[in-house]
Structure formats: structure tokens, C-alpha cells
C-alpha positions in Angstrom: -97.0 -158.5 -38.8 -95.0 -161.8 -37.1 -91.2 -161.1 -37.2 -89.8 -163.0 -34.6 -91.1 -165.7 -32.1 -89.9 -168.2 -29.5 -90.2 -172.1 -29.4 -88.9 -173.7 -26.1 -90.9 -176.9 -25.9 -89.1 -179.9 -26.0 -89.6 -182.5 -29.2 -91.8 -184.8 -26.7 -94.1 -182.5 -26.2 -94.4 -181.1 -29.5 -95.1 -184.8 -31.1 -98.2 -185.3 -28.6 -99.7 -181.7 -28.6 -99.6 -182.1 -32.6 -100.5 -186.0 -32.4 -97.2 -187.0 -34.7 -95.8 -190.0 -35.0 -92.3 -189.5 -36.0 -89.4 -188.2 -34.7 -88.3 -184.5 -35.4 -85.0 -184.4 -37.5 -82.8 -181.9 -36.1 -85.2 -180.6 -33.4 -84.0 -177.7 -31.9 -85.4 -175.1 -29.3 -84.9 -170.7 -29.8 -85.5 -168.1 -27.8 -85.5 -165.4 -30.9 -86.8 -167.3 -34.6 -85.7 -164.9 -37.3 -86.4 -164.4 -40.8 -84.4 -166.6 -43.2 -84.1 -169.1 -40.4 -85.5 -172.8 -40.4 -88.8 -173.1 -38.5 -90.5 -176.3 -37.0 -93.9 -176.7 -39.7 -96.1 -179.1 -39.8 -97.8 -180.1 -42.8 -100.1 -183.2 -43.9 -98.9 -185.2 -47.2 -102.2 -187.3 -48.0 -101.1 -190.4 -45.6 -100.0 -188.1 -42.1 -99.1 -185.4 -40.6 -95.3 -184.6 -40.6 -93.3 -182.3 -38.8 -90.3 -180.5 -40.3 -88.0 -177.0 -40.9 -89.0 -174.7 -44.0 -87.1 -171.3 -44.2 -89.2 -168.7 -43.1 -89.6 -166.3 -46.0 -91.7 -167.9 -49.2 -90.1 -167.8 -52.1 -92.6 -168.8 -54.9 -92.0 -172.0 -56.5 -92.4 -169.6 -60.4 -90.1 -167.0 -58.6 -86.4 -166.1 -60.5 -85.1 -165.2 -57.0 -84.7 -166.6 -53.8 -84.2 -162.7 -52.6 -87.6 -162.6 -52.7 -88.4 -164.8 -49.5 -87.0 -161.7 -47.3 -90.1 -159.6 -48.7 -92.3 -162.7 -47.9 -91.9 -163.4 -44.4 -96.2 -162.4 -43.5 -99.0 -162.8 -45.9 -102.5 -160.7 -45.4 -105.5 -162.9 -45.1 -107.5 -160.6 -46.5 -106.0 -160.5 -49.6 -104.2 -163.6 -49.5 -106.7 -165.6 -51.9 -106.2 -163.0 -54.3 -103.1 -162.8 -55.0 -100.5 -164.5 -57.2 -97.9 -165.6 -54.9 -100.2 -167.1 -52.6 -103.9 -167.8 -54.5 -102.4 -171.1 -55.3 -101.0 -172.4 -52.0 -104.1 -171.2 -50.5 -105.7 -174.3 -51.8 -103.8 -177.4 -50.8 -99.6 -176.0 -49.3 -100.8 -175.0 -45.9 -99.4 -176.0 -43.3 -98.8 -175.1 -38.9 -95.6 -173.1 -38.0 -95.2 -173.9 -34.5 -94.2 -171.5 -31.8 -95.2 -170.5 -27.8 -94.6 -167.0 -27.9 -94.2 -164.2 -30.2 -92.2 -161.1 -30.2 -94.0 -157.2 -31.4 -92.8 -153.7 -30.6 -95.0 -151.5 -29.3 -94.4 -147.5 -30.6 -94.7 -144.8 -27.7 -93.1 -141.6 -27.9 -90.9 -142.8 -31.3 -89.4 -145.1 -29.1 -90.1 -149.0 -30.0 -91.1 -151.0 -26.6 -90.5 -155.0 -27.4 -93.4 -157.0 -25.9 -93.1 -161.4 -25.6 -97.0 -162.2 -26.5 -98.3 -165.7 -25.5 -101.6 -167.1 -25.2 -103.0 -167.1 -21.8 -104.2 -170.8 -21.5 -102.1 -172.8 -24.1 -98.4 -173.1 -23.8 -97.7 -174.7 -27.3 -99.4 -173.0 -30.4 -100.1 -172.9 -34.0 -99.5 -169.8 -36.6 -101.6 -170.9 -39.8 -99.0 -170.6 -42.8 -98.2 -171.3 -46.4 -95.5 -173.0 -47.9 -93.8 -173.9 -51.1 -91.0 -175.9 -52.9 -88.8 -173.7 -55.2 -86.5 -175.2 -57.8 -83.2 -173.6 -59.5 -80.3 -175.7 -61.3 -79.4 -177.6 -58.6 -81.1 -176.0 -55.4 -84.2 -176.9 -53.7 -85.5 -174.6 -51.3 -88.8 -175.7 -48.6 -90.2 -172.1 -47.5 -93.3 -170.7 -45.7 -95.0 -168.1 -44.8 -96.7 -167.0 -41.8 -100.9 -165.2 -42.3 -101.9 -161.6 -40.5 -104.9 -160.3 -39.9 -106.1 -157.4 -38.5 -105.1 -156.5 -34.7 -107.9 -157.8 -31.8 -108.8 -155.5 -29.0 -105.9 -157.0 -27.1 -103.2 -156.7 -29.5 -104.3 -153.3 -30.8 -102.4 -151.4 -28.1 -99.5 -153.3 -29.0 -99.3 -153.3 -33.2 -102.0 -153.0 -35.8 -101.6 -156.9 -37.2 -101.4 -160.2 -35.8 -100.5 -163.4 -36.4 -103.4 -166.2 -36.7 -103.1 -168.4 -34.2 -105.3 -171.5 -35.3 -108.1 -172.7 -32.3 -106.7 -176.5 -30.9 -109.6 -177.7 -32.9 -109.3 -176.8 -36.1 -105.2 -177.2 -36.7 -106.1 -180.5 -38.2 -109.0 -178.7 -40.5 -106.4 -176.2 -42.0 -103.7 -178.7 -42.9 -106.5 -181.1 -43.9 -105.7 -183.1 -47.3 -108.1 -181.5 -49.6 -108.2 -179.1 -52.0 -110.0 -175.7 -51.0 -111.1 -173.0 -53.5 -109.1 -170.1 -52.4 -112.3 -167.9 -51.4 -113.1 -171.1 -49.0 -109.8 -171.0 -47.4 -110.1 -167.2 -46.9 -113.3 -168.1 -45.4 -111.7 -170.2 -42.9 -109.6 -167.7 -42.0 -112.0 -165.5 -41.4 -114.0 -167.6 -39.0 -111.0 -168.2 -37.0 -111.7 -166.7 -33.5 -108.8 -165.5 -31.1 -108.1 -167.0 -27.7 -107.0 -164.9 -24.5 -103.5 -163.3 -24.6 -101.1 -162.1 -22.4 -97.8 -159.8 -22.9 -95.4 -158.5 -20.8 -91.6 -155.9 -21.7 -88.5 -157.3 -22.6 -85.1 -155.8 -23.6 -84.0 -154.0 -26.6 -81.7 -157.2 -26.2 -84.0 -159.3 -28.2 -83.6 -156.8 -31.2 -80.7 -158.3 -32.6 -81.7 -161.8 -34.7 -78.3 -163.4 -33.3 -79.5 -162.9 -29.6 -80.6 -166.4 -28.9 -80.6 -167.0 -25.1 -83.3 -166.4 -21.8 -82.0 -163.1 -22.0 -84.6 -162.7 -25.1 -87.4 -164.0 -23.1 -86.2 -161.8 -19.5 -88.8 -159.2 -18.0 -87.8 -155.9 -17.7 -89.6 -153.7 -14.8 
């Protein structure tokens, strides 16, 4: 799974690794992104690409609940097509969720080891996600959600899933303006291949969602 990740990069940089235009309302860096927070997405709406915060945890724009968001935070790839919560966005709501690092605990002995996991040759990355509006009374609610797949060989000493990390080349392909059947977005999903990765220990400090300084980030020995 993906449940909790870094973005440090200042808004500069994020407008010309993405290739935006606009300015980022509200930009802000973190050291430990949360569930229920606001993440920096970026999503295309027919004309360009435009860069924004969603709440991380989908709630279904047919859902009765916004509970529901906290049980939505990852969404399988393999399954993702299938399903009813996330057949439909499949096809034209998907959009980049952009981080630089990701946090995952590693098990050992029953004890829980947190790891930071970047890529080895890209400092500013994309997790392939899905999003949706939600409407109740008078609330509106922008949410997203971030696809797994199965663990590489690198990652598989650490947790069983993974984020997907979309290839430089292809960002613009997922977020493209056109409708996909949901088997063809699967597909794409599939294809995606995994760059190089490095990890290295942090603190049980980053455990705690309101722990938001380099502490997070520090190595431990």
C-alpha cells in the first residue's frame, strides 16, 4: 500500500518538471502527507494540464458518506477496472499525485522498521491516481486515490505492494484527455515498468501523521 509520502520541491520546480503553466494555489511543501490531507494532483481538463490539492481518500461521487474516503486511500490495479468505486474513473478522472519520496514499514521480528523510498535517478515523481467530485447539500469534496500493484524485487524485502510510479514519458499519456475503456486503462497499468529505487531507516518519529519536520526524513544508523 502508499500511506504516507514526502514532497519537498519547491512550486518552481514542480511547474517545469510537470510542464504547467499556472501558478500553484496554496503550494506547500511536507515532510509526512497523511490520509485525509490535501495532496498536490495534477490532472488534464480538455484545454491543459492543471495542478491542484484533492483530499487523499476517494470518496465516490454516488457514495452516502464521506467516511468512506478513510477506507479509500490505495486502489489495486489489478482489480481496479472491475470494480464499482473505481471502473468508472478508470476511464477519463485520472490524474498524477505528486511526491519525491514515500514512506513503508518494513516487518522484522514483530517489530515495524519505517523505511523513506525514493527513486534512484529522479528527484520529483508521479504516483498514477484517481479522483472524483462528491456532492452533499451544500459540500463539495475533490478526492483521489492513489493505484498499487504488486511489490518489485526491490520493494519486496520491504512490503508486499507498491505504489505506481508512472515512467517521465508516459505521465502525459495517463492523464491524457480521452476516454479509455477500463480494460485499456488496466492495460496501461500493466505495462508500466519500474525505475531503480533506493531506501534507507528512519525513526519511529515519522509514525505519528502530525510529525511534519526533517526529523521525518532523518537517517537513523
Amino acid at each position: 500500500m502508499c500511506g504516507r509520502y514526502t514532497l519537498l520541491a519547491d512550486e518552481l520546480e514542480i511547474l517545469h518538471e510537470f510542464d504547467i503553466e499556472h501558478p500553484i494555489d496554496s503550494y506547500h511543501t511536507s515532510f509526512n502527507i497523511a490520509p485525509g490531507q490535501n495532496v498536490l494532483a495534477i490532472i488534464h481538463n480538455g484545454k491543459e494540464k492543471r495542478a491542484g490539492f484533492l483530499r487523499w481518500g476517494l470518496v465516490p461521487s454516488w457514495a452516502k458518506d464521506e467516511k468512506i474516503g478513510y477506507k479509500m486511500i490505495n486502489a489495486r490495479s489489478e482489480t481496479a477496472h472491475e470494480k464499482p468505486s473505481f471502473k468508472r474513473l478508470m476511464t477519463q478522472k485520472r490524474c498524477l499525485i505528486i511526491a519525491d519520496s514515500f514512506y513503508e514499514w518494513q516487518k522484522n521480528d514483530g517489530q515495524k522498521q519505517p523505511k523513506r523510498i525514493s527513486l534512484q535517478n529522479r528527484k520529483v515523481f508521479a504516483f498514477a491516481g484517481l479522483w472524483d467530485k462528491w456532492v452533499d447539500k451544500d459540500k463539495t469534496l475533490f478526492t483521489c486515490t492513489v493505484l498499487t500493484k504488486e511489490a518489485n524485487p526491490f520493494m519486496q524485502e520491504i512490503h508486499h505492494r507498491m505504489p505506481i510510479i508512472l515512467p517521465k514519458e508516459r505521465e502525459d499519456e495517463w492523464i491524457a484527455p480521452v476516454k479509455f475503456r477500463p480494460e485499456e486503462a488496466n492495460a496501461f497499468l500493466r505495462s508500466v515498468e519500474t525505475e531503480e529505487m533506493t531506501a534507507y531507516d528512519v525513526g519511529d518519529y515519522v509514525n505519528a501523521a502530525k510529525n511534519n519536520d526533517e526529523m521525518c526524513i532523518k537517517p537513523i544508523a
